[in-house]
CHARMM internal coordinates of N, CA and C (Angstrom, degrees):
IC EDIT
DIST 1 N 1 CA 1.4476
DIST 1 CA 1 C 1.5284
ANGL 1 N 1 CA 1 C 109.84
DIST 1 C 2 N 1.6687
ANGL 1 CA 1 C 2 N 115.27
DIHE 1 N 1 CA 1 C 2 N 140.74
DIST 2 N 2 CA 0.9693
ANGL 1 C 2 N 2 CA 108.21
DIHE 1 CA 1 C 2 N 2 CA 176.13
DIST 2 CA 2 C 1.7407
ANGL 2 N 2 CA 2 C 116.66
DIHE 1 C 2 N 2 CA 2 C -107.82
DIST 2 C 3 N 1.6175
ANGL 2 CA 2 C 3 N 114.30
DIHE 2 N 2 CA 2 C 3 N 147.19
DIST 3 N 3 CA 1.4105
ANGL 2 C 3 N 3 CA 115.18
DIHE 2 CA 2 C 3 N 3 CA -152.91
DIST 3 CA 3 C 1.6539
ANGL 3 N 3 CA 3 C 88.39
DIHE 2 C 3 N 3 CA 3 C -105.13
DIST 3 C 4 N 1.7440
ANGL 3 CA 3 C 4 N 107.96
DIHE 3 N 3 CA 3 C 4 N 129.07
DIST 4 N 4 CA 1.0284
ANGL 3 C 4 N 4 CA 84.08
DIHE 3 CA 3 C 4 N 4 CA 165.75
DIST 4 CA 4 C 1.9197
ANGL 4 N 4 CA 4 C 98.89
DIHE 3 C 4 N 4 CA 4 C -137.85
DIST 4 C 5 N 1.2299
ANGL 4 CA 4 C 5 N 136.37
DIHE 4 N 4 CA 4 C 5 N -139.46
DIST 5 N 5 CA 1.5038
ANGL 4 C 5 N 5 CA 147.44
DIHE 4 CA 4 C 5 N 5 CA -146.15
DIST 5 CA 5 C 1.5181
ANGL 5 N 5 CA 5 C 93.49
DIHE 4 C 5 N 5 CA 5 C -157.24
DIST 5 C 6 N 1.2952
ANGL 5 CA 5 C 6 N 121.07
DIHE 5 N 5 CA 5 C 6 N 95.77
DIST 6 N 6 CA 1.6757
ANGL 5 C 6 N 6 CA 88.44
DIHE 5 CA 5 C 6 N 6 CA 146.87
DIST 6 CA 6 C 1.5032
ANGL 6 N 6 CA 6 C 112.28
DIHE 5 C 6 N 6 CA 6 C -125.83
DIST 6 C 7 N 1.9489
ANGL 6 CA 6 C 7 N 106.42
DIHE 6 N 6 CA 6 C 7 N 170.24
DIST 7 N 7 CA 1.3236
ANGL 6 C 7 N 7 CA 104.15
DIHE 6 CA 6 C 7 N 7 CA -152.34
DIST 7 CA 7 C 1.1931
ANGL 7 N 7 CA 7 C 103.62
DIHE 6 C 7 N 7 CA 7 C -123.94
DIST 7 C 8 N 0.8515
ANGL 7 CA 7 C 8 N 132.44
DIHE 7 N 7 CA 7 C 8 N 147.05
DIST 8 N 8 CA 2.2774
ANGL 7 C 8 N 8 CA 135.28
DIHE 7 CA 7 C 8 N 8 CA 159.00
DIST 8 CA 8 C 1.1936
ANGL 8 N 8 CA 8 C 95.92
DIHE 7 C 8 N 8 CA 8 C -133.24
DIST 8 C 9 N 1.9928
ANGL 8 CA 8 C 9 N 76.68
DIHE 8 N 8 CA 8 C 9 N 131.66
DIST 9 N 9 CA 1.8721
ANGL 8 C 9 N 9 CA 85.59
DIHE 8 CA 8 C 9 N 9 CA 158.68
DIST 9 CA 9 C 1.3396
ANGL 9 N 9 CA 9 C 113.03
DIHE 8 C 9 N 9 CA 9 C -94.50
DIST 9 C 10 N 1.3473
ANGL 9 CA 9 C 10 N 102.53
DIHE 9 N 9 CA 9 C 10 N 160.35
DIST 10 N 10 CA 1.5384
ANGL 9 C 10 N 10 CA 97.69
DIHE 9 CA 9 C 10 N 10 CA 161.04
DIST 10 CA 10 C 1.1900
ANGL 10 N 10 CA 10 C 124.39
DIHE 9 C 10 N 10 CA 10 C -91.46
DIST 10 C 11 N 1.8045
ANGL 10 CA 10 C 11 N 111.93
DIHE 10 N 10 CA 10 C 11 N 3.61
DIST 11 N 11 CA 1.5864
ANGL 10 C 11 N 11 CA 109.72
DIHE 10 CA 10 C 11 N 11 CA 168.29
DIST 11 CA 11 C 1.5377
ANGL 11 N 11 CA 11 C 83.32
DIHE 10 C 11 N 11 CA 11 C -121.00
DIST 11 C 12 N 1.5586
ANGL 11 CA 11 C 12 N 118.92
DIHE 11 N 11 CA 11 C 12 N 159.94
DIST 12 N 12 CA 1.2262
ANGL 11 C 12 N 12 CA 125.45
DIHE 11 CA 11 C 12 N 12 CA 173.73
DIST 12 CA 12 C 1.8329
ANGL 12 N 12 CA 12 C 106.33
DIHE 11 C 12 N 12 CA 12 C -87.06
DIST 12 C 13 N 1.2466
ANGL 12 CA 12 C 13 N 134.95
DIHE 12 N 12 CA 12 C 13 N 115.23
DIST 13 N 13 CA 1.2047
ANGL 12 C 13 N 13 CA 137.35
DIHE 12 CA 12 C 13 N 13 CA 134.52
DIST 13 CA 13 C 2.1078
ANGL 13 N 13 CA 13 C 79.19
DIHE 12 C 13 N 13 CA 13 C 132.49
DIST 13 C 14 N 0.9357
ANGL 13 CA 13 C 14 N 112.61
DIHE 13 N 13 CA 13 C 14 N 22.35
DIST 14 N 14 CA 1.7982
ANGL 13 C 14 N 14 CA 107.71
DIHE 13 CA 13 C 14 N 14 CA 163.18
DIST 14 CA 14 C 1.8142
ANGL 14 N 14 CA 14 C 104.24
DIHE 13 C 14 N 14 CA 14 C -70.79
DIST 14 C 15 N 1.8337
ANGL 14 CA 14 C 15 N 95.64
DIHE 14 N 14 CA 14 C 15 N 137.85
DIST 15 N 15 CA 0.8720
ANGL 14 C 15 N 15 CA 108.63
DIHE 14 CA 14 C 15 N 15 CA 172.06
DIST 15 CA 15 C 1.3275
ANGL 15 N 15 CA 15 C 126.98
DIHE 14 C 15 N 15 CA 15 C -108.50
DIST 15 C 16 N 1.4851
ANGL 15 CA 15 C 16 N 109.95
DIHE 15 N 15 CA 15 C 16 N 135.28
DIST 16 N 16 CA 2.1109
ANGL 15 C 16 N 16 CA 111.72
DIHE 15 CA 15 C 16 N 16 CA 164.73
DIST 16 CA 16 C 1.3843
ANGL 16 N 16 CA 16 C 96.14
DIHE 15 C 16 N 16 CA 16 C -163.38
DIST 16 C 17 N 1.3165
ANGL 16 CA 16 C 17 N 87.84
DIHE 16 N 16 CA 16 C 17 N 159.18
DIST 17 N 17 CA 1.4206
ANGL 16 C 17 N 17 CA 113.53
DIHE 16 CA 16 C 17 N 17 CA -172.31
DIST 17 CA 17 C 1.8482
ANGL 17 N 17 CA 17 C 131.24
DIHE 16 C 17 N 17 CA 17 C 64.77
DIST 17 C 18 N 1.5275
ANGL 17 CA 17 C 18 N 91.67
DIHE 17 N 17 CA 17 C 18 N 15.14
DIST 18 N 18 CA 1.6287
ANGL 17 C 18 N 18 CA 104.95
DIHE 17 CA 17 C 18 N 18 CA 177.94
DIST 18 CA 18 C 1.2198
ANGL 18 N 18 CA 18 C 113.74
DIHE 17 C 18 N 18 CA 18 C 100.04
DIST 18 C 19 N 1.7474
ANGL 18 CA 18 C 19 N 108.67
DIHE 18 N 18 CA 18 C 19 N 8.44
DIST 19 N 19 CA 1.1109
ANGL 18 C 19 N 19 CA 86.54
DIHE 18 CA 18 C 19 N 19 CA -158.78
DIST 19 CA 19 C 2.0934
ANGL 19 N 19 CA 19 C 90.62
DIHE 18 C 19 N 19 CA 19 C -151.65
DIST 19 C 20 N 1.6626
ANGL 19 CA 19 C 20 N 111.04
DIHE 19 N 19 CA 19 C 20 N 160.74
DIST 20 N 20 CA 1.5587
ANGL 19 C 20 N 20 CA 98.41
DIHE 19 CA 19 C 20 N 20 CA -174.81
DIST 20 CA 20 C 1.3976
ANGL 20 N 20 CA 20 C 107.07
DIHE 19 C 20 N 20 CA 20 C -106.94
DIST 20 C 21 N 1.5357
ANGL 20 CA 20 C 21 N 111.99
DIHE 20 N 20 CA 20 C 21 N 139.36
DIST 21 N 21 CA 1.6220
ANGL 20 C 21 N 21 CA 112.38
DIHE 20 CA 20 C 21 N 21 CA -176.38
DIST 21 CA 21 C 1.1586
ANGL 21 N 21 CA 21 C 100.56
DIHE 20 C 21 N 21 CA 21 C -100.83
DIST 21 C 22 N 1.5238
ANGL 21 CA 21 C 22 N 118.35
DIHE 21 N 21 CA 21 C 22 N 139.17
DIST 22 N 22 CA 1.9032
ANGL 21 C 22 N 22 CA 124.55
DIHE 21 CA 21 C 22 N 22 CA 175.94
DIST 22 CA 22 C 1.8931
ANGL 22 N 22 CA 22 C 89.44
DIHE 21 C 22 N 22 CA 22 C -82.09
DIST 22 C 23 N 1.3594
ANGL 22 CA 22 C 23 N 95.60
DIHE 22 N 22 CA 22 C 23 N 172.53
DIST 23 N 23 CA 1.1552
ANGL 22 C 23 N 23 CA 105.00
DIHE 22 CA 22 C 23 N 23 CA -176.10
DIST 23 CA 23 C 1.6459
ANGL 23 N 23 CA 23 C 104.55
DIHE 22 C 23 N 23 CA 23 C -89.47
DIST 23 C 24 N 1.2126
ANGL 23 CA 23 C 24 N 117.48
DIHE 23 N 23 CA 23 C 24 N 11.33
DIST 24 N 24 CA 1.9264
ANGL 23 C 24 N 24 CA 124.44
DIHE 23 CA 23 C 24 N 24 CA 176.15
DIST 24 CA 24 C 1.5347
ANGL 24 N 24 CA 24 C 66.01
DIHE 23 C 24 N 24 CA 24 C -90.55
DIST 24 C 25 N 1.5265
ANGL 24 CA 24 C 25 N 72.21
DIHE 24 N 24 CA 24 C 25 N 149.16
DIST 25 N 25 CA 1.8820
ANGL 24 C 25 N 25 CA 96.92
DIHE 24 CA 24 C 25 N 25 CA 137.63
DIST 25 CA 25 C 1.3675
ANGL 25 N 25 CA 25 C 121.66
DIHE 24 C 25 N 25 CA 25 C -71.45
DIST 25 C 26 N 1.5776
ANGL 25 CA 25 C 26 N 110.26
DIHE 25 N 25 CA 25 C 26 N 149.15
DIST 26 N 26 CA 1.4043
ANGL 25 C 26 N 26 CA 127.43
DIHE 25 CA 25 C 26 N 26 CA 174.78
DIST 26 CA 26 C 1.0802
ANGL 26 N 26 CA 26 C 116.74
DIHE 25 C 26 N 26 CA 26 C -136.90
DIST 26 C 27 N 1.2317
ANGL 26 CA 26 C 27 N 131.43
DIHE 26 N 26 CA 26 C 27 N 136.99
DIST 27 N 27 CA 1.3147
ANGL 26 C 27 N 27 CA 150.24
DIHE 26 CA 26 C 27 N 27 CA 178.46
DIST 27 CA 27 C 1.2905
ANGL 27 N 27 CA 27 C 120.54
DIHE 26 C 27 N 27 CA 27 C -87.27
DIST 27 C 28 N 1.1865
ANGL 27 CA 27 C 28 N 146.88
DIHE 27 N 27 CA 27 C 28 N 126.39
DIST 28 N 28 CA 1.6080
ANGL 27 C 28 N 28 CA 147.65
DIHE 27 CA 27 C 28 N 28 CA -162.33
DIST 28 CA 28 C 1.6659
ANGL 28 N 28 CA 28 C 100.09
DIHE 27 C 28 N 28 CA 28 C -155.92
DIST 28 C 29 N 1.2940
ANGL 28 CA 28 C 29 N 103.52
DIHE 28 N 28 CA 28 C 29 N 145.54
DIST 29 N 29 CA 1.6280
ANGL 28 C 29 N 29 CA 128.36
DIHE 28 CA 28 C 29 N 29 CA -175.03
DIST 29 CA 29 C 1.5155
ANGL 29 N 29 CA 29 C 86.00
DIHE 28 C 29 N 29 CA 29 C -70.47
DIST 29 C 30 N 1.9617
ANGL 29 CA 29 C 30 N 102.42
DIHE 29 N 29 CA 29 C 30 N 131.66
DIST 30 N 30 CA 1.9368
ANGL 29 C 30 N 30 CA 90.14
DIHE 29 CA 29 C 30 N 30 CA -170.10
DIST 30 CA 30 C 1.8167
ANGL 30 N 30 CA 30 C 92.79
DIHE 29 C 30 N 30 CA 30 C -74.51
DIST 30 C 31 N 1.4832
ANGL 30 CA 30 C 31 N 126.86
DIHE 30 N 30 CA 30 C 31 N 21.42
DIST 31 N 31 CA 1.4092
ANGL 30 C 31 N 31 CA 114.53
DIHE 30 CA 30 C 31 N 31 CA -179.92
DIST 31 CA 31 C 1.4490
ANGL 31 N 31 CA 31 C 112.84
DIHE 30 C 31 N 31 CA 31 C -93.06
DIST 31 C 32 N 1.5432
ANGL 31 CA 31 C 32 N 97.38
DIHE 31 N 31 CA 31 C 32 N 5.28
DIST 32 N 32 CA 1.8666
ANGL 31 C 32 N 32 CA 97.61
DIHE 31 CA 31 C 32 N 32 CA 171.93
DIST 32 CA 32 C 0.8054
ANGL 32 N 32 CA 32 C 123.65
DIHE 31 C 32 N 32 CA 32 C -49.09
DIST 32 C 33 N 1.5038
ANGL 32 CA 32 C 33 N 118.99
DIHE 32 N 32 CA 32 C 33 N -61.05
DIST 33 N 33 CA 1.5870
ANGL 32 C 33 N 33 CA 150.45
DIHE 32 CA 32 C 33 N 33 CA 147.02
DIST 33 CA 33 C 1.0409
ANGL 33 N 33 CA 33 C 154.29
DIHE 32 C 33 N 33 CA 33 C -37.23
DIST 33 C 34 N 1.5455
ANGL 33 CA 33 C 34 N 135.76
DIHE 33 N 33 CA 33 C 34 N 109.00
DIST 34 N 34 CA 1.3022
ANGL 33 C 34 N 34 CA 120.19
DIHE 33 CA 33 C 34 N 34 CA -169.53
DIST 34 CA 34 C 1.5327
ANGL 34 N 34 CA 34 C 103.43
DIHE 33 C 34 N 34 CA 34 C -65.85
DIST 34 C 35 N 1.1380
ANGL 34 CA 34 C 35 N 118.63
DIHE 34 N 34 CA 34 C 35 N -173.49
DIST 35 N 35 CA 1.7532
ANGL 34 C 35 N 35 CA 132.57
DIHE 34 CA 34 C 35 N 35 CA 167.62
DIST 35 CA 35 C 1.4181
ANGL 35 N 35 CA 35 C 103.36
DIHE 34 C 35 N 35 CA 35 C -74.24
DIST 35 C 36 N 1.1428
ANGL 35 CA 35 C 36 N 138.03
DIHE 35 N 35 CA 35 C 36 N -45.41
DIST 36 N 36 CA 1.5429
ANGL 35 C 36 N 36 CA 138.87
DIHE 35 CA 35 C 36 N 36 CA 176.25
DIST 36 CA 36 C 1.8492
ANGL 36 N 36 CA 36 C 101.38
DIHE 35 C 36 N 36 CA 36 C -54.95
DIST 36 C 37 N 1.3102
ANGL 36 CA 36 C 37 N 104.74
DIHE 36 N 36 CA 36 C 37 N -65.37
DIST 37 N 37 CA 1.6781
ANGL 36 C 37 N 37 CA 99.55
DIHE 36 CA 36 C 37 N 37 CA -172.46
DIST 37 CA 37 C 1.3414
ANGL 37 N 37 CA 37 C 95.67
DIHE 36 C 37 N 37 CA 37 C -65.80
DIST 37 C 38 N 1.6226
ANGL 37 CA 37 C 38 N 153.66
DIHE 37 N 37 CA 37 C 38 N -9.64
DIST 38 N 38 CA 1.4514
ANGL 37 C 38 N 38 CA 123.72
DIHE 37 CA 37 C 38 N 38 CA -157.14
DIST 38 CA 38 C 1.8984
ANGL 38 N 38 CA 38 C 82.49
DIHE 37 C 38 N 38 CA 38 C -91.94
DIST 38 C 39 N 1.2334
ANGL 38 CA 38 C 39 N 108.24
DIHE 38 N 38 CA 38 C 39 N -24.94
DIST 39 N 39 CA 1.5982
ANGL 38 C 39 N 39 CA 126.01
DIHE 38 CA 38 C 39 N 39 CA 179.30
DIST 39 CA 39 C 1.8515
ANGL 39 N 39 CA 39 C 108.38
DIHE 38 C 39 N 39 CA 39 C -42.77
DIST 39 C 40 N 1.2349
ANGL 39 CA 39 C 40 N 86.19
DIHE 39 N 39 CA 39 C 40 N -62.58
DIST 40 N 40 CA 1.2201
ANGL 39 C 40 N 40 CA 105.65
DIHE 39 CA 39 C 40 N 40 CA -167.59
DIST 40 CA 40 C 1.9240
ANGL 40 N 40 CA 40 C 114.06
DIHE 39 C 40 N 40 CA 40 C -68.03
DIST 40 C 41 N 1.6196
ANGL 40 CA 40 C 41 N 87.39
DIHE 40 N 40 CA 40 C 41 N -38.73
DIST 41 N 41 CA 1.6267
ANGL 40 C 41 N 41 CA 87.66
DIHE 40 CA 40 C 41 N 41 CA 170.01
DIST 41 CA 41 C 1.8316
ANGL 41 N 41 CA 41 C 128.62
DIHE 40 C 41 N 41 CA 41 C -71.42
DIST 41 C 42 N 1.4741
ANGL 41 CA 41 C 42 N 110.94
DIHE 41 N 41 CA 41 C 42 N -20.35
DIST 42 N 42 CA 0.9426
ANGL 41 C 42 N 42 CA 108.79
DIHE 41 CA 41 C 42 N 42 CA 160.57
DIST 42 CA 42 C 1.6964
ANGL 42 N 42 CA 42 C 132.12
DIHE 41 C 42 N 42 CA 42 C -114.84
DIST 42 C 43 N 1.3746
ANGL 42 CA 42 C 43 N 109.35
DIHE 42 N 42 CA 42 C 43 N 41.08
DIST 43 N 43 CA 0.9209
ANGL 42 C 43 N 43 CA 112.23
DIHE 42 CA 42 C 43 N 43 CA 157.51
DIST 43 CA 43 C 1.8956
ANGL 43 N 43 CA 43 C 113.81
DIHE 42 C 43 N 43 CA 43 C -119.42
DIST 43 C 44 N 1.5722
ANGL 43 CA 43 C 44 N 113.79
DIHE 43 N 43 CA 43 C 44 N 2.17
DIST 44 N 44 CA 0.7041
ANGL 43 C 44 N 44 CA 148.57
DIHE 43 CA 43 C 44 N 44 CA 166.06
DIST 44 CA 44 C 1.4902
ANGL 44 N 44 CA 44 C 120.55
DIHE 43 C 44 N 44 CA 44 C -38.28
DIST 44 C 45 N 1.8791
ANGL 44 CA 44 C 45 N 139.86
DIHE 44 N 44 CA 44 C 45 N 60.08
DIST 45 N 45 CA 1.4336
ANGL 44 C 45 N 45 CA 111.42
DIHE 44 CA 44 C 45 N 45 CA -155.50
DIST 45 CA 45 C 1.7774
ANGL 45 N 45 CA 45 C 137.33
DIHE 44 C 45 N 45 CA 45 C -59.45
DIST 45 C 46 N 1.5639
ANGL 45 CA 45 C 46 N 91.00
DIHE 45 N 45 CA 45 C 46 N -15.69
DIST 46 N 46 CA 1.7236
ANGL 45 C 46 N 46 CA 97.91
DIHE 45 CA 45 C 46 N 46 CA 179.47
DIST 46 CA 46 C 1.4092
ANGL 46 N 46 CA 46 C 94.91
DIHE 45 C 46 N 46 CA 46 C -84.50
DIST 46 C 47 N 1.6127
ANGL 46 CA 46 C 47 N 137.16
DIHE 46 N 46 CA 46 C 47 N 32.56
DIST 47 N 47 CA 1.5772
ANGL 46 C 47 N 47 CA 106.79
DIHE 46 CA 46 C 47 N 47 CA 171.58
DIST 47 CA 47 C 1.6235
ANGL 47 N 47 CA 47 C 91.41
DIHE 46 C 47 N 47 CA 47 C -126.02
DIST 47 C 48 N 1.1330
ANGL 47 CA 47 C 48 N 118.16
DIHE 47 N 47 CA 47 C 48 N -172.33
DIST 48 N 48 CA 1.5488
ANGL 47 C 48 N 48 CA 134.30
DIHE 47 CA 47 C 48 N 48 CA 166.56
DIST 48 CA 48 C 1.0813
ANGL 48 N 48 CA 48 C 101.37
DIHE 47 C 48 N 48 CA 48 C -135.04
DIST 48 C 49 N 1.1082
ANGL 48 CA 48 C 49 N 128.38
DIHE 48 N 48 CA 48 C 49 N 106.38
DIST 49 N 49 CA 1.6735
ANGL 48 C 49 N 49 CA 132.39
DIHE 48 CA 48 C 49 N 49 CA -155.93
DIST 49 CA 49 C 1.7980
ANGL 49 N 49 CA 49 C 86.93
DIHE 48 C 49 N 49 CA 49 C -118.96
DIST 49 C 50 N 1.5494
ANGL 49 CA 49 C 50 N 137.54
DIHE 49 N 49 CA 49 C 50 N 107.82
DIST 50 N 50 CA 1.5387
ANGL 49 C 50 N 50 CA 128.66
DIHE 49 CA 49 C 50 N 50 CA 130.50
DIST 50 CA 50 C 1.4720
ANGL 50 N 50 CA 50 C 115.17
DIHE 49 C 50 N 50 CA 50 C -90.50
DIST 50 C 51 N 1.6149
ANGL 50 CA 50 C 51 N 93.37
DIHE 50 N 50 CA 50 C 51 N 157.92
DIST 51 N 51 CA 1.6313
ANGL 50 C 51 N 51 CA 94.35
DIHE 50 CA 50 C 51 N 51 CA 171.93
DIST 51 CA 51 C 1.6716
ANGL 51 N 51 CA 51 C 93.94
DIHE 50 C 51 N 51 CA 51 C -127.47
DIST 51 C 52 N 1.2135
ANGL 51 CA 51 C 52 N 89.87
DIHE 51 N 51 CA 51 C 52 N 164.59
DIST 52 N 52 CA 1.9856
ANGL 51 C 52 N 52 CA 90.13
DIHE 51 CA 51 C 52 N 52 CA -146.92
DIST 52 CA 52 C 1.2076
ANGL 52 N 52 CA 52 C 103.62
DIHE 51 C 52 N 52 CA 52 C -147.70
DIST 52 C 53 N 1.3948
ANGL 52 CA 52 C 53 N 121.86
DIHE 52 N 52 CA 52 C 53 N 140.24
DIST 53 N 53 CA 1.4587
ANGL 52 C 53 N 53 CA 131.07
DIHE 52 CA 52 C 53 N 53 CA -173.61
DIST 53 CA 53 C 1.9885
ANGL 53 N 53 CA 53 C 107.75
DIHE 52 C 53 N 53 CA 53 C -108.12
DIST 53 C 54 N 1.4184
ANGL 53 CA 53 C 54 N 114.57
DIHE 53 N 53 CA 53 C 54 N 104.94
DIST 54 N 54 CA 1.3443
ANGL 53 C 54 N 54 CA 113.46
DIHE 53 CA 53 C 54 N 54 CA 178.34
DIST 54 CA 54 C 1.2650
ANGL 54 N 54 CA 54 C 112.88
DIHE 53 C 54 N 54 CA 54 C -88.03
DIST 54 C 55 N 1.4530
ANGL 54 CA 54 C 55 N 123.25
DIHE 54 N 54 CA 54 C 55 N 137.35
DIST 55 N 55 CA 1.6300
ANGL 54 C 55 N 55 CA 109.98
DIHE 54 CA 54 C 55 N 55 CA 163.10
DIST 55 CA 55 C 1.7242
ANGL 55 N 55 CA 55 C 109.92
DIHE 54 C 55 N 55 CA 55 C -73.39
DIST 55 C 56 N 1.0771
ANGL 55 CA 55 C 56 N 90.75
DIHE 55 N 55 CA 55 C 56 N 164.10
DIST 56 N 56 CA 1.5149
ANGL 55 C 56 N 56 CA 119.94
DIHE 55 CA 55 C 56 N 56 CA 177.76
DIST 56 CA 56 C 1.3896
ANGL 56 N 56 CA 56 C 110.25
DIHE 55 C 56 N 56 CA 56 C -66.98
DIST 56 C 57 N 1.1397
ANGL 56 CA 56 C 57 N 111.18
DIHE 56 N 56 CA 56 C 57 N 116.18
DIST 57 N 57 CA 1.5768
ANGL 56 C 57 N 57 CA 111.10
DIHE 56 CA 56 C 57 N 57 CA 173.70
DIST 57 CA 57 C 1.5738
ANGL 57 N 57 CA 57 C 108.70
DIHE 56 C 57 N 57 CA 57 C -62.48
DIST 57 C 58 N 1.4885
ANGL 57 CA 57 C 58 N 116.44
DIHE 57 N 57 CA 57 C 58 N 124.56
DIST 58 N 58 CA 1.2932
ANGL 57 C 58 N 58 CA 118.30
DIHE 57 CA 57 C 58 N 58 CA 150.06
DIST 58 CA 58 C 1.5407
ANGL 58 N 58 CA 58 C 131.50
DIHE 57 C 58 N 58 CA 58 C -32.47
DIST 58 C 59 N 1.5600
ANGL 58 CA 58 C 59 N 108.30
DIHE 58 N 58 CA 58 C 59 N 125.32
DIST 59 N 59 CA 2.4094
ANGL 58 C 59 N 59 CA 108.37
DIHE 58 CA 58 C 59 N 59 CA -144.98
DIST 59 CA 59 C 2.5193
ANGL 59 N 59 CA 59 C 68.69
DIHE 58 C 59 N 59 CA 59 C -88.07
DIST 59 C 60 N 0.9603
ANGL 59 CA 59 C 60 N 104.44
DIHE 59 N 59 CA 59 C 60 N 159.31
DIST 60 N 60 CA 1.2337
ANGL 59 C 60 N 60 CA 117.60
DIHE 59 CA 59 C 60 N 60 CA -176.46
DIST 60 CA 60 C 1.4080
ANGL 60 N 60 CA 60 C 129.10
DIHE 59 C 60 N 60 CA 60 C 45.04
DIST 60 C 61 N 0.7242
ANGL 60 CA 60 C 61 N 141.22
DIHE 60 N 60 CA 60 C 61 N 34.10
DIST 61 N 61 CA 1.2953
ANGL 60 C 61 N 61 CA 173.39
DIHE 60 CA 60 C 61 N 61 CA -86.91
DIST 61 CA 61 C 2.2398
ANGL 61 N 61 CA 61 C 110.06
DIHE 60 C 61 N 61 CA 61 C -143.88
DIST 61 C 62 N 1.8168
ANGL 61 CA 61 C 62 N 84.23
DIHE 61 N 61 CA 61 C 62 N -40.17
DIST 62 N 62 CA 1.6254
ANGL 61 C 62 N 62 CA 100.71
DIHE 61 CA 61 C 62 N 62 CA 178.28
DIST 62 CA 62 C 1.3796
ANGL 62 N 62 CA 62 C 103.90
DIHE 61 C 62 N 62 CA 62 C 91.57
DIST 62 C 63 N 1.9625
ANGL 62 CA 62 C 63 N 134.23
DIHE 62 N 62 CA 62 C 63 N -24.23
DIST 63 N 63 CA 1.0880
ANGL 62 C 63 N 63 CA 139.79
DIHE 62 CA 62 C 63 N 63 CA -168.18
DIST 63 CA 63 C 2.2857
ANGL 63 N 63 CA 63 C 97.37
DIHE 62 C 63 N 63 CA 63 C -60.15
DIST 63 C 64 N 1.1753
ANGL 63 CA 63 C 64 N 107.57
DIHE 63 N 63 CA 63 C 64 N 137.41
DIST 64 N 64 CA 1.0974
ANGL 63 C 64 N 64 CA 114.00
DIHE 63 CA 63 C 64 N 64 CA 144.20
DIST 64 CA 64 C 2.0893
ANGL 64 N 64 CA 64 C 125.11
DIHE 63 C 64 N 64 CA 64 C -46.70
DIST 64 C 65 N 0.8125
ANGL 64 CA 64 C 65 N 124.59
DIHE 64 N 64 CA 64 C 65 N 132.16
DIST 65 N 65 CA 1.6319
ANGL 64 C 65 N 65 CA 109.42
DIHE 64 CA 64 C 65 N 65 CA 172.51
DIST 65 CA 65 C 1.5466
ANGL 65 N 65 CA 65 C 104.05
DIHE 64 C 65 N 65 CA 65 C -140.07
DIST 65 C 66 N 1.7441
ANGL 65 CA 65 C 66 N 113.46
DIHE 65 N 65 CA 65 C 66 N 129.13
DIST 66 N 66 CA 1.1670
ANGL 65 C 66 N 66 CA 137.49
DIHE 65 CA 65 C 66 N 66 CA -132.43
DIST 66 CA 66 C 2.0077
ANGL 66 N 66 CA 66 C 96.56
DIHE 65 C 66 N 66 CA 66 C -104.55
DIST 66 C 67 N 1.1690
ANGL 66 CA 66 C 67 N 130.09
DIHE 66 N 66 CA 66 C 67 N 79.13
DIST 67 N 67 CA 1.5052
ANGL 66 C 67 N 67 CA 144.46
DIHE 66 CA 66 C 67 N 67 CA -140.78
DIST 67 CA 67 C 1.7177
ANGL 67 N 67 CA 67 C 81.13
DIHE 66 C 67 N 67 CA 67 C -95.80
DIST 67 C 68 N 1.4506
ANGL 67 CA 67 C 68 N 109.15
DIHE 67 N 67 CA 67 C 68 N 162.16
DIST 68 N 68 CA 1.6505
ANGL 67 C 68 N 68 CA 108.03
DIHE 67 CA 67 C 68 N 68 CA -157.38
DIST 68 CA 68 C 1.7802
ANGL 68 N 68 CA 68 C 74.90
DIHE 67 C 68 N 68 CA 68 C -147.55
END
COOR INIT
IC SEED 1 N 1 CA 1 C
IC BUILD
């Protein structure tokens, strides 16, 4: 499973951690982050900080997968 963070602001374009959160949710590899900033992001009140367990995409599968 892959672990990841995602964030909402409750203002659109608030900043922490170096970085600006839209007011969607976003999803980020929780390896963005040290343990101090994931700290900091959820104690954070303008964020909605989960940390989240994804399954593993099935390896052959036939799905297209959308590489950034």
């Amino acid at each position: 499973m892959a672990k990841i963070i995602r964030i909402t602001a409750k203002k659109d374009g608030f900043r922490r951690a170096g970085m600006v959160h839209p007011s969607t949710s976003t999803d980020h590899p929780i390896e963005r982050f040290t343990a101090s900033q994931i700290v900091d992001l959820k104690a954070e009140p303008m964020l909605v900080v989960q940390e989240l367990e994804l399954p593993d995409e099935p390896k052959g599968a036939g799905g297209k997968s959308g590489g950034k």
